[in-house]
DSSP file (Angstrom, degrees, kcal/mol; ACC not computed):
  #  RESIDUE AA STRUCTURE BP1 BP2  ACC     N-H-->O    O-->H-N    N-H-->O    O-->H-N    TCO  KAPPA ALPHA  PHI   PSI    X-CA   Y-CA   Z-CA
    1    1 A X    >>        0   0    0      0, 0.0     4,-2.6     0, 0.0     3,-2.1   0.000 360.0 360.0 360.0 117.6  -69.4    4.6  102.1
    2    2 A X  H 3>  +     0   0    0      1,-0.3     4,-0.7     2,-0.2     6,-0.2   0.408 360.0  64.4 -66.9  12.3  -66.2    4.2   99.9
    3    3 A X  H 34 S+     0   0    0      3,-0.1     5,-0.4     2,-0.1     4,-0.3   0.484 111.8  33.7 -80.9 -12.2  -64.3    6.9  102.3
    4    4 A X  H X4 S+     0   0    0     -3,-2.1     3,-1.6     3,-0.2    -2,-0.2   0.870 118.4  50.9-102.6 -32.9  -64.5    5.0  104.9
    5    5 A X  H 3< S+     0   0    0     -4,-2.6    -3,-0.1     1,-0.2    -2,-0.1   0.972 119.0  42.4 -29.3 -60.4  -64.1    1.7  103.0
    6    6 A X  T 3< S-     0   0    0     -4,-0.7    -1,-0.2    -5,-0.3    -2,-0.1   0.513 101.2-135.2 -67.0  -8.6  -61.2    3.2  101.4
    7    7 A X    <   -     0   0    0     -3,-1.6    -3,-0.2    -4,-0.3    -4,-0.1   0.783  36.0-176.8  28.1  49.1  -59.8    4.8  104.6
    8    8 A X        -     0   0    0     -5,-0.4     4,-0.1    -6,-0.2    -1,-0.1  -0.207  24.6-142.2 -50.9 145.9  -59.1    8.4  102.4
    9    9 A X  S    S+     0   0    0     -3,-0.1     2,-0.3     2,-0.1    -1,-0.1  -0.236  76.1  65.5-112.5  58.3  -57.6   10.7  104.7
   10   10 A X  S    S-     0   0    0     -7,-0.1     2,-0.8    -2,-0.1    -2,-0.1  -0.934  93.4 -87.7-147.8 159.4  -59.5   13.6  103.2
   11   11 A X        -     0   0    0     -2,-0.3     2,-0.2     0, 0.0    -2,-0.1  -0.585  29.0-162.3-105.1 153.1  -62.7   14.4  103.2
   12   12 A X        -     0   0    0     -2,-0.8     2,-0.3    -4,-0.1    -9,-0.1  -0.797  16.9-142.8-104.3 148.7  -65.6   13.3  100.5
   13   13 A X        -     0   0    0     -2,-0.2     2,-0.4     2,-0.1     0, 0.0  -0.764   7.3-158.0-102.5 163.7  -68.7   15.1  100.4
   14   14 A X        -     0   0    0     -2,-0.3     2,-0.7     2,-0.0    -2,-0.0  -0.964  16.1-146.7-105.5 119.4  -72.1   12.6   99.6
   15   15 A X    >   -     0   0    0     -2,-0.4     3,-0.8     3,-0.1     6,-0.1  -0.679  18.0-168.6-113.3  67.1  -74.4   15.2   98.3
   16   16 A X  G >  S+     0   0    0     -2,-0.7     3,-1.0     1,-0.3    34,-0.2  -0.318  86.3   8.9 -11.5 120.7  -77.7   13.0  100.1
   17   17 A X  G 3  S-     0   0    0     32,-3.5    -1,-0.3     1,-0.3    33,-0.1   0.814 117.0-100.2  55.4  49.5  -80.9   15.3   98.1
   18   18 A X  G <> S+     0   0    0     -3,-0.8     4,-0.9    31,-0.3    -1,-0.3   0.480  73.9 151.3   3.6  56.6  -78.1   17.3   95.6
   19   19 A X  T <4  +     0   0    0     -3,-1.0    -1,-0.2     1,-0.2    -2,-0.1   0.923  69.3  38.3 -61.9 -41.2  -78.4   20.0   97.8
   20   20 A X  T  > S+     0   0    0      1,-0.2     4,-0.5     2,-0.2    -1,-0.2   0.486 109.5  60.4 -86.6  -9.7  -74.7   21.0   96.9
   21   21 A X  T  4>S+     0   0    0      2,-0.2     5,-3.6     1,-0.2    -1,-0.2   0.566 104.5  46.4 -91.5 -21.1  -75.1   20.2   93.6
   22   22 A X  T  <5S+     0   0    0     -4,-0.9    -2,-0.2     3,-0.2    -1,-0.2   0.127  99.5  75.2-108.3  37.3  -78.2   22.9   93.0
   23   23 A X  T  45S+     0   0    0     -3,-0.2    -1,-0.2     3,-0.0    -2,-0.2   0.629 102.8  29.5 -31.0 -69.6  -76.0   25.0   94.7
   24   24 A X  T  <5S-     0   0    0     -4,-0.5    -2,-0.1     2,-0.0    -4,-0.1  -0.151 114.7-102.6-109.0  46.0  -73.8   25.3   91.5
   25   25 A X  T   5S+     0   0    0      1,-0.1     2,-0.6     2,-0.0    -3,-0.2   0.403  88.0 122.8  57.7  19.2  -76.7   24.8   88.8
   26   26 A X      < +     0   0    0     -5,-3.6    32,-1.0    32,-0.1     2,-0.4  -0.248  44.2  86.4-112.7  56.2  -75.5   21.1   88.2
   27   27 A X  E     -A   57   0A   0     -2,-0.6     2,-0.5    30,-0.2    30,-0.2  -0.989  57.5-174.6-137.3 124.6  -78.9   19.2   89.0
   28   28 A X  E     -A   56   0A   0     28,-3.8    28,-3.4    -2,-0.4     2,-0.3  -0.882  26.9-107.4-129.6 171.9  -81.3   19.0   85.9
   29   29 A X  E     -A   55   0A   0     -2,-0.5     2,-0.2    26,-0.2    26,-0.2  -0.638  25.9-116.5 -99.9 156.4  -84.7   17.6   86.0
   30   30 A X        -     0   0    0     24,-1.1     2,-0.5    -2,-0.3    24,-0.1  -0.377  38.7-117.6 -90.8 132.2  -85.7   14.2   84.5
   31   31 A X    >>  -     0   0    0     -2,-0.2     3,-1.3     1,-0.1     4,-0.8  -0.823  22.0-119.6 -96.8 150.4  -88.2   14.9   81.7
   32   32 A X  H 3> S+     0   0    0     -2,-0.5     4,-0.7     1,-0.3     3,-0.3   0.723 108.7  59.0 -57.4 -26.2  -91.6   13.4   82.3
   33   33 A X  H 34 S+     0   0    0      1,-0.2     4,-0.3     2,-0.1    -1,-0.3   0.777 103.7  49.0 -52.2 -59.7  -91.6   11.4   79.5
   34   34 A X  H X4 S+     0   0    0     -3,-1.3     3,-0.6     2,-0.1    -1,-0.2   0.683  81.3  90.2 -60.7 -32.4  -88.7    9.6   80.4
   35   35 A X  H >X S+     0   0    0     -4,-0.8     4,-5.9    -3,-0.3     3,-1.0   0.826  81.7  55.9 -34.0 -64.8  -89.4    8.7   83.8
   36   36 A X  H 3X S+     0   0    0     -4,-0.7     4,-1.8     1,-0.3    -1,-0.2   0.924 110.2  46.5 -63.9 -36.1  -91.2    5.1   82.9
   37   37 A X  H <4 S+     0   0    0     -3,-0.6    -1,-0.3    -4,-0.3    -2,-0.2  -0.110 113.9  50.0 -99.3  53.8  -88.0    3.7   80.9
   38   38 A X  H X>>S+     0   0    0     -3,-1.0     5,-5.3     5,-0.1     3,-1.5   0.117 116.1  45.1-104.3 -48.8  -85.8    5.1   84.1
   39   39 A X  H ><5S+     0   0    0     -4,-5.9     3,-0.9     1,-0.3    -2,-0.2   0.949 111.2  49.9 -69.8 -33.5  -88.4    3.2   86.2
   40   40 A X  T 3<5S+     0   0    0     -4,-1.8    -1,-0.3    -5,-0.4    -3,-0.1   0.537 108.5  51.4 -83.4   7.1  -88.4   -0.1   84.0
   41   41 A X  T <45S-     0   0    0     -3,-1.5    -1,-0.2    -5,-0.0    -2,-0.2   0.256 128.8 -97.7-109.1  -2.5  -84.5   -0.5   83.9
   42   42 A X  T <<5S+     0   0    0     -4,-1.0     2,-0.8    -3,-0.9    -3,-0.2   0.769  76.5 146.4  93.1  25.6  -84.7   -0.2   88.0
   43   43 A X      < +     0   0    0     -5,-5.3     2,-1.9    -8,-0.2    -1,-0.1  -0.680  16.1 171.2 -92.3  78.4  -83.8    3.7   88.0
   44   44 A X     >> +     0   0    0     -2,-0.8     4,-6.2     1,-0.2     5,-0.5  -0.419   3.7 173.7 -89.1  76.4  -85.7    4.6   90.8
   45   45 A X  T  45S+     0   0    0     -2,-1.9    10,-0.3     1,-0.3    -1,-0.2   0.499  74.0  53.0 -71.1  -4.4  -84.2    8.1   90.9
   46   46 A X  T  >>S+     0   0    0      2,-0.2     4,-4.1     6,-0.2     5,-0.7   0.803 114.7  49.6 -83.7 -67.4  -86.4    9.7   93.7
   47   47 A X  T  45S+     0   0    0      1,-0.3    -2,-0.2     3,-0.2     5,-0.0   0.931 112.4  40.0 -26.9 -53.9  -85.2    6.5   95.8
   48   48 A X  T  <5S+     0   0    0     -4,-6.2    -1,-0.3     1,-0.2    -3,-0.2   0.897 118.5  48.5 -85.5 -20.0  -81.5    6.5   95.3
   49   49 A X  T  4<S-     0   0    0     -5,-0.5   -32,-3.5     2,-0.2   -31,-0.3   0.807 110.4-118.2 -81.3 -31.1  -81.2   10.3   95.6
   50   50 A X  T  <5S+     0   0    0     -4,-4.1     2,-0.2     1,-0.4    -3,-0.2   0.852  77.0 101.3  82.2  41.7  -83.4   10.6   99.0
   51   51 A X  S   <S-     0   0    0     -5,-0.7    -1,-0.4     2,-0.2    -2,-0.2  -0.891  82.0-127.2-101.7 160.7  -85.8   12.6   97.4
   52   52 A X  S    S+     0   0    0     -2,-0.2    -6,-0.2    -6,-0.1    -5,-0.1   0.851  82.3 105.8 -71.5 -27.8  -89.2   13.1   95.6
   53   53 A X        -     0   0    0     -7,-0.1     2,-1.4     1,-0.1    -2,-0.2   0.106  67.4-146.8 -63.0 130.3  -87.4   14.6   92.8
   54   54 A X        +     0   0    0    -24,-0.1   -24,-1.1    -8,-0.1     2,-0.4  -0.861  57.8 133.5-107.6  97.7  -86.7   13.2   89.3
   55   55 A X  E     -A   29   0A   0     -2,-1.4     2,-0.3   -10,-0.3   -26,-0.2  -0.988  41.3-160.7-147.5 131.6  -83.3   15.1   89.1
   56   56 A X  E     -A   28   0A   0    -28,-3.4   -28,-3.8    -2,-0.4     2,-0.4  -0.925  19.2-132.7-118.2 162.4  -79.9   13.9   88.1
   57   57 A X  E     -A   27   0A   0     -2,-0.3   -30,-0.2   -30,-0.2   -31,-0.1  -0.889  25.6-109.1-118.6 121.3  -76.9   15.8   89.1
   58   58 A X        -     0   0    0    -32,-1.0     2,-0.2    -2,-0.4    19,-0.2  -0.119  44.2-105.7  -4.6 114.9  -74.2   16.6   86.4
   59   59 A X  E     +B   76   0B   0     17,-0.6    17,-1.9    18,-0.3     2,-0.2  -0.697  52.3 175.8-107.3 148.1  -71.1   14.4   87.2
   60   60 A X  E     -B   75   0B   0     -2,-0.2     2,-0.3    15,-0.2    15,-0.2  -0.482  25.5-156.0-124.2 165.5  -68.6   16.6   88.7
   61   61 A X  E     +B   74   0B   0     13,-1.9    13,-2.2    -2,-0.2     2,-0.3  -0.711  25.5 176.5-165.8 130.0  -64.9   16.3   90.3
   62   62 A X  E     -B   73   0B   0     -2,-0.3     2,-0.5    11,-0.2    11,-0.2  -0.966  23.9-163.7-131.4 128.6  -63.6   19.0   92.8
   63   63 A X  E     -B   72   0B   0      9,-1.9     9,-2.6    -2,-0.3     8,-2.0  -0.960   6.0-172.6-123.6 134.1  -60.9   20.0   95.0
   64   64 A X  E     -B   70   0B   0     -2,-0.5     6,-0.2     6,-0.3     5,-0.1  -0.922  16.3-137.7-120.4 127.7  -61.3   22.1   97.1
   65   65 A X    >   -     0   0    0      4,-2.8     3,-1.4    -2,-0.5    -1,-0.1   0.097  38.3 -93.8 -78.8-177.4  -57.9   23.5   99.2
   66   66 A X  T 3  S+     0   0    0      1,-0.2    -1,-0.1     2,-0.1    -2,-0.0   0.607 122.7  63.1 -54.9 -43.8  -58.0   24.1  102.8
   67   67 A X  T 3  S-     0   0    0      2,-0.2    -1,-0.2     1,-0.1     3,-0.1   0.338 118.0-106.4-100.3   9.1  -58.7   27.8  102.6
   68   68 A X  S <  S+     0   0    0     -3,-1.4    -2,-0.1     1,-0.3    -1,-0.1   0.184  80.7 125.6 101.1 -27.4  -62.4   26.7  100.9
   69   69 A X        -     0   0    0     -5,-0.1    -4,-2.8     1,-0.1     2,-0.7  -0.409  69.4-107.6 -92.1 157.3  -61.4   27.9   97.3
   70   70 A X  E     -B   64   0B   0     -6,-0.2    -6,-0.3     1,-0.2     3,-0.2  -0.673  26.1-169.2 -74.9 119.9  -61.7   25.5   94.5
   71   71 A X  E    S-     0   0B   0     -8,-2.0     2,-0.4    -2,-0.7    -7,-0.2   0.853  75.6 -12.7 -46.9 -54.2  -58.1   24.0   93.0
   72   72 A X  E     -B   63   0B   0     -9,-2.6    -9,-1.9     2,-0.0     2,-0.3  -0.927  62.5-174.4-172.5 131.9  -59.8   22.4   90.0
   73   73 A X  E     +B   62   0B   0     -2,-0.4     2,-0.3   -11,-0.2   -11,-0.2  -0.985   5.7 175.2-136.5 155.1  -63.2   21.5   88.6
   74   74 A X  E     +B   61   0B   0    -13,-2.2   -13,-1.9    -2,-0.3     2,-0.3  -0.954   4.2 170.5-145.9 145.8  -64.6   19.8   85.8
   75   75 A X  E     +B   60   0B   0     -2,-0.3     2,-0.4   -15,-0.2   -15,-0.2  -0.949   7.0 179.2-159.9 141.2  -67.9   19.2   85.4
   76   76 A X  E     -B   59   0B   0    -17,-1.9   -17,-0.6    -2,-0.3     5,-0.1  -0.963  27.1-141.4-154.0 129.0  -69.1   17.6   81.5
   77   77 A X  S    S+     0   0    0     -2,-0.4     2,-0.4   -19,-0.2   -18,-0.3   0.843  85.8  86.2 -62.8 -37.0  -72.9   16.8   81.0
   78   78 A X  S >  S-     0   0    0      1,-0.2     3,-1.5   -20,-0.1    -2,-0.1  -0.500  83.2-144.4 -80.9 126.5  -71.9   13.5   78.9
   79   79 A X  T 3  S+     0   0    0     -2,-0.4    -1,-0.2     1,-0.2    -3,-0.0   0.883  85.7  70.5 -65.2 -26.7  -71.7   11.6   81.7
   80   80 A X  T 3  S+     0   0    0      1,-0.1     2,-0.9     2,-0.0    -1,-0.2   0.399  73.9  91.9 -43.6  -6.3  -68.7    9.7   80.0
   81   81 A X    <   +     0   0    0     -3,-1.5    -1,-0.1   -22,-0.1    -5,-0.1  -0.858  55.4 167.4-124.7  93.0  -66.4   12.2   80.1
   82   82 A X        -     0   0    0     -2,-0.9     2,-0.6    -7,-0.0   -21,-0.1  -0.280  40.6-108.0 -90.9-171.6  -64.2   12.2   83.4
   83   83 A X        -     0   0    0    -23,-0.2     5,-0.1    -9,-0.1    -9,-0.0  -0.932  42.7-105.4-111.2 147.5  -61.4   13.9   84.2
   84   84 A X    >>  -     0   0    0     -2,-0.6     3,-0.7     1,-0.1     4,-0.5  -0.365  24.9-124.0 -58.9 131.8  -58.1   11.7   84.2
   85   85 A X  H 3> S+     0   0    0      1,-0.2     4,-2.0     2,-0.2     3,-0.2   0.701 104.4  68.7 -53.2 -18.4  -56.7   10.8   87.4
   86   86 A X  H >> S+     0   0    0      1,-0.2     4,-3.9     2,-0.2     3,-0.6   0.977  96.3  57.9 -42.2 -64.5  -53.6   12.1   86.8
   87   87 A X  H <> S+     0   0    0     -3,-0.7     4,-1.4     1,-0.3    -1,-0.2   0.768 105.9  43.3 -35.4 -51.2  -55.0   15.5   86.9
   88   88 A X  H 3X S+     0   0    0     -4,-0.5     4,-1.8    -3,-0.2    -1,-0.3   0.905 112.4  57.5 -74.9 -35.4  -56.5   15.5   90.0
   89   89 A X  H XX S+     0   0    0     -4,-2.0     4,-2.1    -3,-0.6     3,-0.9   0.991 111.7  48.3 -43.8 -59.7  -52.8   13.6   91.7
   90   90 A X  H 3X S+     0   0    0     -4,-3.9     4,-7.3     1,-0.3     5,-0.3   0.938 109.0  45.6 -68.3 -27.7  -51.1   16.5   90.3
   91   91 A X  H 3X S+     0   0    0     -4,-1.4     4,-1.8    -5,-0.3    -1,-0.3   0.935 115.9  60.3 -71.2 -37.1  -53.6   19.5   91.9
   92   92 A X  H <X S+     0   0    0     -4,-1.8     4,-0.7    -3,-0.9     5,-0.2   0.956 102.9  43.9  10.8 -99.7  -53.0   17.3   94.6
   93   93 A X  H >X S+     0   0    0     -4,-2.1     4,-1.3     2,-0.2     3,-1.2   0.831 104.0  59.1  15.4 -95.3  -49.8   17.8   94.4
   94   94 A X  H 3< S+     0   0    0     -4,-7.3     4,-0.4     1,-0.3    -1,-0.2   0.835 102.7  51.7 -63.7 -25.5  -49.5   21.2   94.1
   95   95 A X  H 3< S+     0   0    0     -4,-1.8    -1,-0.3    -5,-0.3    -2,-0.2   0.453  99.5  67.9-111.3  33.9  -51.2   22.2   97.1
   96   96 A X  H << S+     0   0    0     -3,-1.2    -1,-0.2    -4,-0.7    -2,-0.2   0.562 101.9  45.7 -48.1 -41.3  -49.1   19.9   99.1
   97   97 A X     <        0   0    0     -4,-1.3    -2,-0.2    -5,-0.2    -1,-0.1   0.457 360.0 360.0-111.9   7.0  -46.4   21.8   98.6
   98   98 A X              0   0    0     -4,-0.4    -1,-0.2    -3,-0.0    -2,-0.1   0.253 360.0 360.0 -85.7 360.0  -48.4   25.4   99.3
């Protein structure tokens, strides 16, 4: 697990069967169609997810403060589109010093 690899001194969630992720609408379903060239490139998406379910999850980054409320999220369908690290250092940041 790269928090413990990494020895973060925060915690990371591993959303094991996107429970937390269809939580906040960001799981969409695999269309059937698709399935066979997921399976022929070695995307065995039931497998890696720990599910039966052909669902991919939205890629997300969140922090979320102390008191539970979210600091900052971004969540972008194209999976190419992260958010800079800077961004998250400075929300960081800021609620260091609250």
């Amino acid at each position: 697990m790269t928090a413990e690899k990494d020895e973060v001194q925060f915690e990371v969630l591993s959303d094991v069967g996107q429970s937390v992720a269809r939580q906040f609408g960001l799981v969409f379903p695999v269309a059937e169609v698709l399935r066979p060239i997921y399976k022929n490139i070695g995307a065995d998406l039931p497998a890696y997810n720990g599910t039966e379910s052909w669902e991919l999850p939205m890629p997300g980054t969140f922090v979320v403060a102390k008191d539970g409320t979210i600091a900052l999220a971004f969540v972008d369908a194209d999976y190419t589109h992260r958010l800079e690290p800077e961004a998250i250092v400075q929300c960081l940041r800021t609620l260091a010093k609250s």
